[in-house]
TIMI-2910 file (N, C-alpha, C, CB; in pm, 1 decimal, decimal comma, always signed):
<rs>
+----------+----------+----------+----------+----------+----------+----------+----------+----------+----------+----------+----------+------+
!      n_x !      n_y !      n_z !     ca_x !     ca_y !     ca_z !      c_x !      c_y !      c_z !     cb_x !     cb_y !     cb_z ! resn !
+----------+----------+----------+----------+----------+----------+----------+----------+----------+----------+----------+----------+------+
!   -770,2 !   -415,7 !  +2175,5 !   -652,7 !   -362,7 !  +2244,0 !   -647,9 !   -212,2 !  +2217,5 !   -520,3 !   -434,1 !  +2195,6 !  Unk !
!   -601,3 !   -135,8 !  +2356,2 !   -636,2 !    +37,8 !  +2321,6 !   -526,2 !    +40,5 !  +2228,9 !   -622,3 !   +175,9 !  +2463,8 !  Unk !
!   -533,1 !   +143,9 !  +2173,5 !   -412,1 !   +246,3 !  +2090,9 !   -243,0 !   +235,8 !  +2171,9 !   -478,0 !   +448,6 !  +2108,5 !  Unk !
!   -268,3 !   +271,6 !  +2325,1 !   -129,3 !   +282,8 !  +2392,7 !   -111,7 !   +185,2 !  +2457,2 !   -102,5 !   +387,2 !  +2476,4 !  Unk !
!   -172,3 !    +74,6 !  +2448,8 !   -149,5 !   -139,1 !  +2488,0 !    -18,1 !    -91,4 !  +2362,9 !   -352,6 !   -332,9 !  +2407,9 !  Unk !
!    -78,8 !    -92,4 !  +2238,7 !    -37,4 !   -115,7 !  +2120,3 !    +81,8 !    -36,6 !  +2094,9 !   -136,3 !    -95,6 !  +2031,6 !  Unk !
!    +79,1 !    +63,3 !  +2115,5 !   +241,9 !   +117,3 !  +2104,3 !   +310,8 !    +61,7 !  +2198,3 !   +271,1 !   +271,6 !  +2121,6 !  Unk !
!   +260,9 !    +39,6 !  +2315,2 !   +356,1 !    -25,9 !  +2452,7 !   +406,9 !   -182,4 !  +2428,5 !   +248,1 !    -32,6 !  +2611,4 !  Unk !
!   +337,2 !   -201,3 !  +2370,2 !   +398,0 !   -353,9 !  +2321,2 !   +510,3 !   -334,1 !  +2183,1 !   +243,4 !   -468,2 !  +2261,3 !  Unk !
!   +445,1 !   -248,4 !  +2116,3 !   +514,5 !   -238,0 !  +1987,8 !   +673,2 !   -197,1 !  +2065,7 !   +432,7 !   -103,9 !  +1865,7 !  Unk !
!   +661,4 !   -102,6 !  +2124,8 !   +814,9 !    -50,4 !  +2218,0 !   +892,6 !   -139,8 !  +2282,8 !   +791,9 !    +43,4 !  +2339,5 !  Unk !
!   +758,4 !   -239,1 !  +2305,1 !   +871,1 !   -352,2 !  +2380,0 !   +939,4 !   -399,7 !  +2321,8 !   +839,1 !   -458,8 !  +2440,2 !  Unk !
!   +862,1 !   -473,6 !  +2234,2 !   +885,4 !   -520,7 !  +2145,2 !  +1058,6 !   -498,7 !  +2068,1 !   +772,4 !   -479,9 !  +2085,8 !  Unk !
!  +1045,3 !   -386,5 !  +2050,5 !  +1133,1 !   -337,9 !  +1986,1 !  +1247,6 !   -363,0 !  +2068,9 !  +1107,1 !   -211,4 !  +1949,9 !  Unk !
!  +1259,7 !   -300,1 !  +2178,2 !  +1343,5 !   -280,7 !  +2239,1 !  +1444,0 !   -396,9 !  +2292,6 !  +1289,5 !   -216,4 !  +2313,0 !  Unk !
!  +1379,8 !   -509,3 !  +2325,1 !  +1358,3 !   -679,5 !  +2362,1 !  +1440,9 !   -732,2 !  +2242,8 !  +1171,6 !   -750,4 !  +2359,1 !  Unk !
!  +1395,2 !   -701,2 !  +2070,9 !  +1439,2 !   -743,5 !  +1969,8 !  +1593,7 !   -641,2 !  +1942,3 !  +1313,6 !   -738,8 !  +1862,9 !  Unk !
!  +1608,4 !   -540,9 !  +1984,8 !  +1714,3 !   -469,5 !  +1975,6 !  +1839,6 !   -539,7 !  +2028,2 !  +1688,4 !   -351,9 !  +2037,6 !  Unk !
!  +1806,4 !   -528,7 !  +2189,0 !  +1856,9 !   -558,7 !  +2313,3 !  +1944,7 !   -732,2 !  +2250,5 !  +1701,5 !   -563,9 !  +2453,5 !  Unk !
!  +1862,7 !   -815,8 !  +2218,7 !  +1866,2 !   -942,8 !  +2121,0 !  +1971,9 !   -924,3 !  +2056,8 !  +1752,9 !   -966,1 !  +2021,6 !  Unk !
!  +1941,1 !   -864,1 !  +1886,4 !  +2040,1 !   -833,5 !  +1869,6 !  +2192,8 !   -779,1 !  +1886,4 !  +2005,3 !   -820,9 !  +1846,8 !  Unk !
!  +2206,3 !   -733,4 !  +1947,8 !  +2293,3 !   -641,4 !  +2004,3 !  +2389,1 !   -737,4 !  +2082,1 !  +2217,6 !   -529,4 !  +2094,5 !  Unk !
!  +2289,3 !   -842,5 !  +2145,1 !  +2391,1 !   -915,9 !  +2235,7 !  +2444,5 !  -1024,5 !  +2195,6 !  +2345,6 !   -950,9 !  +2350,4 !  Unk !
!  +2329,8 !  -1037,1 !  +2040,1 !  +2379,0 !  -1192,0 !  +1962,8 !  +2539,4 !  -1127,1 !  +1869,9 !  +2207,2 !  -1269,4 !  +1805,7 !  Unk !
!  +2522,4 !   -966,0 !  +1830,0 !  +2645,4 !   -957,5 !  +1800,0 !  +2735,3 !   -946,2 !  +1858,7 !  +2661,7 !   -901,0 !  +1747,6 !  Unk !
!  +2746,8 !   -902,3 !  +1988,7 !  +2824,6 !   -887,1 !  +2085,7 !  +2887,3 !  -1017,2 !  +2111,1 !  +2759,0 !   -832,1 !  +2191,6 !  Unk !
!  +2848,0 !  -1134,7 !  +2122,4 !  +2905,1 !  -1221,8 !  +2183,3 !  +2979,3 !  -1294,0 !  +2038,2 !  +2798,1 !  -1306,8 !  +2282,7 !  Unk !
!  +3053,1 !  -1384,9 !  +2097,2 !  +3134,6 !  -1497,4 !  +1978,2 !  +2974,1 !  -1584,3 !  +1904,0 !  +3279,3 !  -1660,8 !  +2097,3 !  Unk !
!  +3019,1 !  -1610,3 !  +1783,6 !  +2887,6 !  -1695,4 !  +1712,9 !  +2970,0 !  -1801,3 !  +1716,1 !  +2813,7 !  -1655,0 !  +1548,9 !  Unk !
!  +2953,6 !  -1917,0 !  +1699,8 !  +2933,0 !  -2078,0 !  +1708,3 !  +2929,8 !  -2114,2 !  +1569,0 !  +2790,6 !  -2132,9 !  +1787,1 !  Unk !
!  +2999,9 !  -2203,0 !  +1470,6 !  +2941,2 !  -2200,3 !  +1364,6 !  +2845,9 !  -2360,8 !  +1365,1 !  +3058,6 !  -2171,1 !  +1247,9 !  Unk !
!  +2811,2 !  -2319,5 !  +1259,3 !  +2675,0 !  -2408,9 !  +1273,5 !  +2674,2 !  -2510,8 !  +1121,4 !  +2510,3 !  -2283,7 !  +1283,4 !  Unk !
!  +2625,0 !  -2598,2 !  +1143,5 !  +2572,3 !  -2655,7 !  +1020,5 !  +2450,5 !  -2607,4 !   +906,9 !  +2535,4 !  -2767,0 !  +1067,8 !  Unk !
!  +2398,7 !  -2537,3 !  +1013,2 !  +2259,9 !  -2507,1 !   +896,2 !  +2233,9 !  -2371,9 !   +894,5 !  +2103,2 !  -2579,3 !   +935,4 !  Unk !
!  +2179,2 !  -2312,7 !   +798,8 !  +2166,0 !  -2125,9 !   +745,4 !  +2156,2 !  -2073,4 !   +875,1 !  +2006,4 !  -2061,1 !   +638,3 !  Unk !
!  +2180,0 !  -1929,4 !   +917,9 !  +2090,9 !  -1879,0 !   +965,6 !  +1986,9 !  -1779,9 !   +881,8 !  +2148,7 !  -1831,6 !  +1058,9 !  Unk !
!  +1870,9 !  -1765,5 !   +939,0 !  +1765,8 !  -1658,9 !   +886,5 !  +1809,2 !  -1549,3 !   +894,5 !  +1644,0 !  -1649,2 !   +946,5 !  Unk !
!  +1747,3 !  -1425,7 !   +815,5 !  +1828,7 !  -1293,0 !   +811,9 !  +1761,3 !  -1245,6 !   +922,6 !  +1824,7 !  -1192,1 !   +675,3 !  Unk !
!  +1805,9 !  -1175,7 !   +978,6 !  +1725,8 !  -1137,9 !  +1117,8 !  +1571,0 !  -1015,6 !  +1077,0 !  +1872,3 !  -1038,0 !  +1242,0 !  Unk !
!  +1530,1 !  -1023,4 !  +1000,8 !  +1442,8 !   -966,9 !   +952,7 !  +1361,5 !  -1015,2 !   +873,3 !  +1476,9 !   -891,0 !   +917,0 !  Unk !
!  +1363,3 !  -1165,7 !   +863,4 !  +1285,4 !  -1252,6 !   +811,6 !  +1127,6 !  -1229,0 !   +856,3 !  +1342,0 !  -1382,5 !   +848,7 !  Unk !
!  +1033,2 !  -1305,6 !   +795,0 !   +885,6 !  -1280,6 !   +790,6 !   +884,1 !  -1391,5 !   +938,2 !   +783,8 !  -1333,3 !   +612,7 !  Unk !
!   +921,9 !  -1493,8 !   +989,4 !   +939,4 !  -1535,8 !  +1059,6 !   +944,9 !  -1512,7 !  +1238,6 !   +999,6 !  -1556,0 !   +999,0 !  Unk !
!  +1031,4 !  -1361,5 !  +1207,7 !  +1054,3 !  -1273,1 !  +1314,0 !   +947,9 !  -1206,4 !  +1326,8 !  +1159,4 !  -1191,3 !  +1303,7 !  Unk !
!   +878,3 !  -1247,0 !  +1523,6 !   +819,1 !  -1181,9 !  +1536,9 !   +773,2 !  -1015,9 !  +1558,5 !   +814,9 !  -1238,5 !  +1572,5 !  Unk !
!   +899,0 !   -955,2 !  +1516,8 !   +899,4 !   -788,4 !  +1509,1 !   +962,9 !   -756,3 !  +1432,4 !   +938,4 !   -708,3 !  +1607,8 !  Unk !
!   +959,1 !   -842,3 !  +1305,6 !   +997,7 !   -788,5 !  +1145,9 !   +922,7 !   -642,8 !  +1115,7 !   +934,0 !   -913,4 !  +1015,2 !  Unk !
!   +789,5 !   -607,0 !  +1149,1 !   +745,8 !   -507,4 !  +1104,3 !   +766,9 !   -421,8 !  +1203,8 !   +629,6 !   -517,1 !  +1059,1 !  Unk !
!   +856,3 !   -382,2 !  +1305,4 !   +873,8 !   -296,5 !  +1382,0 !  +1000,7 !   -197,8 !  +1268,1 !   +916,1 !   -369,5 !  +1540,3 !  Unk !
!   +925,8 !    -66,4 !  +1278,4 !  +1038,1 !    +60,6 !  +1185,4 !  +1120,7 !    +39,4 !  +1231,9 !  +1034,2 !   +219,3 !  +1182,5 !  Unk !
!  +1239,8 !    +13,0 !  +1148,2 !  +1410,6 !    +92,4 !  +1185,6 !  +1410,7 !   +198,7 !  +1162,3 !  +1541,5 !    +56,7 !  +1113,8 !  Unk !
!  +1483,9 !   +244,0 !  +1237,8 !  +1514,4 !   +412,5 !  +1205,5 !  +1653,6 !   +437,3 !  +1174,8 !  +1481,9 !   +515,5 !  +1336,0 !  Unk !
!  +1724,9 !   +528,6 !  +1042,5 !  +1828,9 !   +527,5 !  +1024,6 !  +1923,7 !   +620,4 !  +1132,3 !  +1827,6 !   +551,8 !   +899,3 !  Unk !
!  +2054,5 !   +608,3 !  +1120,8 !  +2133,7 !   +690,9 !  +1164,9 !  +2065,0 !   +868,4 !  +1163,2 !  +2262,2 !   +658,8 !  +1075,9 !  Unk !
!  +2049,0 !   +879,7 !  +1004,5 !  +2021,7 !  +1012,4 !   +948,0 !  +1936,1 !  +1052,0 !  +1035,9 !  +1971,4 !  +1024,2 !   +808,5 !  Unk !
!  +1805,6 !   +947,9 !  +1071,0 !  +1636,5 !   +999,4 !  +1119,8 !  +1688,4 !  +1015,2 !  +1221,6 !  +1486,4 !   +905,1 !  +1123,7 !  Unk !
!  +1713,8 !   +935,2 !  +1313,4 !  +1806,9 !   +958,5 !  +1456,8 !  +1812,6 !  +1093,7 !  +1437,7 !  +1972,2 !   +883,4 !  +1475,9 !  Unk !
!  +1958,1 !  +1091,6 !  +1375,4 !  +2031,8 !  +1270,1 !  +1438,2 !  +1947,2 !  +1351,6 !  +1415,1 !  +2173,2 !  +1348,4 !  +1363,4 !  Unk !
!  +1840,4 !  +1389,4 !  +1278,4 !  +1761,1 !  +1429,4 !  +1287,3 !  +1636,1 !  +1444,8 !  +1359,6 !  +1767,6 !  +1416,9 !  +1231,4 !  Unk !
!  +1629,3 !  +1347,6 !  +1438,2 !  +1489,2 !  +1350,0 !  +1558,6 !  +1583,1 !  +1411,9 !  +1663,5 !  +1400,9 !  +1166,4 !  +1622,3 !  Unk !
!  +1707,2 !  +1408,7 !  +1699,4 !  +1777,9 !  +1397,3 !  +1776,2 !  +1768,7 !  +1602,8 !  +1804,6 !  +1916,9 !  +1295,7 !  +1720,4 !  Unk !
!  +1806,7 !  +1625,8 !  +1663,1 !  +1850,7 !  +1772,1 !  +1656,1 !  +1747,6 !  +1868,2 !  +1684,0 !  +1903,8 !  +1806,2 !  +1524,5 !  Unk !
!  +1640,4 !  +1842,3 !  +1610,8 !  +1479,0 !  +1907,4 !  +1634,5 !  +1429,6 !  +1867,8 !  +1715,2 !  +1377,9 !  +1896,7 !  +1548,3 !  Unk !
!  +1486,8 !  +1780,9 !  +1835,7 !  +1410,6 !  +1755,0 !  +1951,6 !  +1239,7 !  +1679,1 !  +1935,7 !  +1406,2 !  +1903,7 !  +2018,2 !  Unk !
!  +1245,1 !  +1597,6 !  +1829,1 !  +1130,1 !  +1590,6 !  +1775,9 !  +1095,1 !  +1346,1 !  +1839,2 !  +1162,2 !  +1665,6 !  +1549,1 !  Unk !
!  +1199,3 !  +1322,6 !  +1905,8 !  +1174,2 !  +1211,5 !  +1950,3 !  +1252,7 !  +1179,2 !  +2066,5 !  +1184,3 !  +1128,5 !  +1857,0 !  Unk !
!  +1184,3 !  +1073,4 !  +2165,4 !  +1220,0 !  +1077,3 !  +2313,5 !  +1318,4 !   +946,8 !  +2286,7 !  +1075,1 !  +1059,5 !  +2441,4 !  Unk !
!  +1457,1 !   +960,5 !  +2296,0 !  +1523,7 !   +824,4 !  +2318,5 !  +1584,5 !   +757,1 !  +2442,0 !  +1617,7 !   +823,5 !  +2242,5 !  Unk !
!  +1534,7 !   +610,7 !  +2449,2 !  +1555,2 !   +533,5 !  +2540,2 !  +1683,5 !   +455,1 !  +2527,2 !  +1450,1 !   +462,4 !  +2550,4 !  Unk !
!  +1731,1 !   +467,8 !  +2608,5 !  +1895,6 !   +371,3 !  +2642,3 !  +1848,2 !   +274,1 !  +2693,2 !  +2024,2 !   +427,2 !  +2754,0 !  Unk !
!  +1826,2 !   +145,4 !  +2618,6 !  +1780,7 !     -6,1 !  +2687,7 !  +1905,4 !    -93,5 !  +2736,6 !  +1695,4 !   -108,1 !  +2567,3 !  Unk !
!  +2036,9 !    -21,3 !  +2764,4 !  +2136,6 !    -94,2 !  +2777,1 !  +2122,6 !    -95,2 !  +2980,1 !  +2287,0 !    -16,2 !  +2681,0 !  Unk !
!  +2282,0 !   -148,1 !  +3000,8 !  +2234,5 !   -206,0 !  +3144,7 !  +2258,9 !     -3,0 !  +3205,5 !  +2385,0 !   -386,0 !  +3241,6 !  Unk !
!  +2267,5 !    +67,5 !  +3334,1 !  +2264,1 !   +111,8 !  +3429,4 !  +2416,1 !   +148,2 !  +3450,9 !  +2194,6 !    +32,5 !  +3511,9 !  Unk !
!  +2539,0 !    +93,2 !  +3398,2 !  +2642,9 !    +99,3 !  +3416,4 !  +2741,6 !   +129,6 !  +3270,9 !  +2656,9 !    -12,0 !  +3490,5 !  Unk !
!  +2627,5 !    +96,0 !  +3213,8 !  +2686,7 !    +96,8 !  +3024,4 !  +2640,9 !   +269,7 !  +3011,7 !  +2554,3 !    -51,0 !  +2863,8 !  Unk !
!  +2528,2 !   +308,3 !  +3066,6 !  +2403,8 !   +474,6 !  +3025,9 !  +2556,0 !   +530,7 !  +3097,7 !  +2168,0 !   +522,7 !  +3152,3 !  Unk !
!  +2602,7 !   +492,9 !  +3290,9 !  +2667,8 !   +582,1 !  +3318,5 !  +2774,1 !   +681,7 !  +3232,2 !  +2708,2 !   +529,2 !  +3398,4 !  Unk !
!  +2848,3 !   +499,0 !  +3170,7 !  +2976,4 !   +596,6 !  +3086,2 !  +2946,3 !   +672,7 !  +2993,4 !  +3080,8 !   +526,8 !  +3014,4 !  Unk !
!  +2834,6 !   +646,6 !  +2932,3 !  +2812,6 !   +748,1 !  +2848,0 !  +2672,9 !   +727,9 !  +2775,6 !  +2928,4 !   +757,2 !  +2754,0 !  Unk !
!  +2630,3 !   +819,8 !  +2726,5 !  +2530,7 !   +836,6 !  +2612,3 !  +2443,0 !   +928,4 !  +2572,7 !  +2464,4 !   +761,0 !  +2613,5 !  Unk !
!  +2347,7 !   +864,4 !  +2480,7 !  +2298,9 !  +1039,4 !  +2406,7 !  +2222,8 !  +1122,6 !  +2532,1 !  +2148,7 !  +1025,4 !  +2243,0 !  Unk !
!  +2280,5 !  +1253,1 !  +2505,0 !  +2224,2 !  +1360,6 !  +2614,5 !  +2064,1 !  +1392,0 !  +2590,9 !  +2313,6 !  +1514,6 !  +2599,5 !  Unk !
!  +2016,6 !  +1379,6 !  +2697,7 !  +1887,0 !  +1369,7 !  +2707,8 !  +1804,8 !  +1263,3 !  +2740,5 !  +1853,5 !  +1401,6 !  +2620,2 !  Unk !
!  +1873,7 !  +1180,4 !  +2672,6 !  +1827,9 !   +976,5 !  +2649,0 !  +1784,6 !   +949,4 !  +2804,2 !  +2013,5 !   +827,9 !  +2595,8 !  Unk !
!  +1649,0 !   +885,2 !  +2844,5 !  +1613,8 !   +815,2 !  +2919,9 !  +1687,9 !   +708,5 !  +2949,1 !  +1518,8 !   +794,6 !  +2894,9 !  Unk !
!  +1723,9 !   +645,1 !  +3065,3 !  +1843,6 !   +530,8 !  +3108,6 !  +1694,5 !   +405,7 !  +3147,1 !  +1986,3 !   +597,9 !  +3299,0 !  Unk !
!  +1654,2 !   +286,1 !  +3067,2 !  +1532,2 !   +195,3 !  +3078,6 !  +1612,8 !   +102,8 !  +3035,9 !  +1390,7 !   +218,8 !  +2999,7 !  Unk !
!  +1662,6 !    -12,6 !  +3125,4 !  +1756,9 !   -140,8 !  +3092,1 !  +1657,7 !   -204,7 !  +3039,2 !  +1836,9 !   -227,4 !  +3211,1 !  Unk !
!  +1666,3 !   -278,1 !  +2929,7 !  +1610,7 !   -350,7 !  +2884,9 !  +1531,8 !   -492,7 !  +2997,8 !  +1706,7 !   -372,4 !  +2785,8 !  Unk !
!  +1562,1 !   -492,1 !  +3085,6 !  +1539,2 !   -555,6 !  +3193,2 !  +1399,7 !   -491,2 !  +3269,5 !  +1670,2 !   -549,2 !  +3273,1 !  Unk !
!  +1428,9 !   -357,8 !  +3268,0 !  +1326,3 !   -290,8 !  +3320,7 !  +1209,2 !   -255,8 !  +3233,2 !  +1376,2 !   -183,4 !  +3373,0 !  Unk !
!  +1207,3 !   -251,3 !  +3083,7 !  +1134,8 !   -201,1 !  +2993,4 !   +992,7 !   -223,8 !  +3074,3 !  +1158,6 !   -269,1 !  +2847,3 !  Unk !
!   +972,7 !   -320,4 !  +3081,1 !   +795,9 !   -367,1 !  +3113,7 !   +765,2 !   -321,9 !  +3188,6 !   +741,1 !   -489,3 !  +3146,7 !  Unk !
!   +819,2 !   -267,3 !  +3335,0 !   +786,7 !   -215,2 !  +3438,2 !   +782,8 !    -63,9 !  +3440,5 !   +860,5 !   -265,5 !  +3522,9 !  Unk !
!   +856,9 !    -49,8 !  +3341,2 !   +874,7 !   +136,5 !  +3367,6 !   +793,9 !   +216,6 !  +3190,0 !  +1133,6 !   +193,0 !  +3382,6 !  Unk !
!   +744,5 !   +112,6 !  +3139,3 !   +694,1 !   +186,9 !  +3015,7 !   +563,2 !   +256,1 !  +3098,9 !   +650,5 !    +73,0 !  +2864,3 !  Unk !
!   +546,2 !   +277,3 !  +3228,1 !   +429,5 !   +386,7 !  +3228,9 !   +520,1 !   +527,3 !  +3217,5 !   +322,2 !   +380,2 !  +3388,8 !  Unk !
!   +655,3 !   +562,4 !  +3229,2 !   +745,8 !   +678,2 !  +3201,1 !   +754,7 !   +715,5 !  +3073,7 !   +872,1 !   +658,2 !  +3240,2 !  Unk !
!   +656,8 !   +674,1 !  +2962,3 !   +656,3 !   +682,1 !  +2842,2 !   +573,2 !   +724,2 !  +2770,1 !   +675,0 !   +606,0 !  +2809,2 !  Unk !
!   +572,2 !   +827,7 !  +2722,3 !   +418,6 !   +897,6 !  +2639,1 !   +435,5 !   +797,9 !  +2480,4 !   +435,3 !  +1141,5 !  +2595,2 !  Unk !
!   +330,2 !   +742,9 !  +2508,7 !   +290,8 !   +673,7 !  +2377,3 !   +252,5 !   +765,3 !  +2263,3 !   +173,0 !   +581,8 !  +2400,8 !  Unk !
!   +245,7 !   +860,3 !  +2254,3 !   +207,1 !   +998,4 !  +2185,5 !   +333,7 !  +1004,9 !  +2112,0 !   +173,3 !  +1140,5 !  +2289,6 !  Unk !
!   +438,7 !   +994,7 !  +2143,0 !   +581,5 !  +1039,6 !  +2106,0 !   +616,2 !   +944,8 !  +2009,7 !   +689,4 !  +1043,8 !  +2224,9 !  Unk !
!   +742,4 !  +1006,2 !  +1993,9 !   +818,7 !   +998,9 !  +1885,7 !   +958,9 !   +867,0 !  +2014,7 !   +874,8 !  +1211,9 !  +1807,3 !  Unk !
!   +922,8 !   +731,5 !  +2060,4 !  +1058,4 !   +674,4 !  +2083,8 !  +1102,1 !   +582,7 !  +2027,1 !  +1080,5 !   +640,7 !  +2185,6 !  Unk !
!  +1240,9 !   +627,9 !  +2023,0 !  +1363,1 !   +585,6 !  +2004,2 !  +1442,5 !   +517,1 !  +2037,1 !  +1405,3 !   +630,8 !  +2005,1 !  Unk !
!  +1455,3 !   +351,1 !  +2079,2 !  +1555,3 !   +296,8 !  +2161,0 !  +1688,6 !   +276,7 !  +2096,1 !  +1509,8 !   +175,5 !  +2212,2 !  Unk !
!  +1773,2 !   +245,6 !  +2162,0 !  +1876,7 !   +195,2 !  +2123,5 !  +1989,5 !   +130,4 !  +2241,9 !  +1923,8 !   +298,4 !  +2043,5 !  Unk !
!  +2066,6 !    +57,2 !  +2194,1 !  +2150,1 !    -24,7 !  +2299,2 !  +2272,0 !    -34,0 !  +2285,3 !  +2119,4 !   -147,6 !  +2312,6 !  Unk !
!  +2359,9 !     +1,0 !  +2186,0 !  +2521,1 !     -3,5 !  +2125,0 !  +2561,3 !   +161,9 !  +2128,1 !  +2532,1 !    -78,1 !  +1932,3 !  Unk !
+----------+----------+----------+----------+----------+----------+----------+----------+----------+----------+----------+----------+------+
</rs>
């Protein structure tokens, strides 16, 4: 697999597992009878995908030093979000990661 298969999946990846999250907190939870796993379990297939903190953010953010993607829907980017940020619904990720220099520094996020 080339080098930019491999970041392009890794991005999806990410973004797919973000997007996930985001909506499993968003919604009401159910309680359950049995544990749940920490969402970062060895289990999860994009446990080894980097988080990036708040700090690295503002800091990639400030030095212009990483490209961030808004994986939320088209109507969520309108009202608002980070200036500059690419608008890629998580819906669209697969189709539009050729708009993406695998070279870079990205950043998704969805909340």
């Amino acid at each position: 697999m080339s080098q930019r298969k491999k970041w392009i999946s890794l991005i999806a990846g990410a973004a797919l597992f973000a997007a996930a999250l985001a909506c499993n907190f968003a919604s009401p939870q159910q309680a359950t009878d049995f544990p749940t796993p920490p969402p970062f379990a060895t289990e999860n297939p994009y446990y080894e995908v980097e988080r990036v903190s708040l700090e690295e953010a503002k800091a990639a953010f400030d030095s212009g030093a990483a490209i961030f993607v808004d994986a939320r829907s088209a109507a969520s980017y309108a009202e608002s979000h980070i200036p500059g940020a690419l608008s890629i619904p998580v819906a669209e990720l697969e189709s539009r990661l050729n708009e993406l220099d695998p070279d870079q520094w990205i950043i998704t996020y969805c909340t």
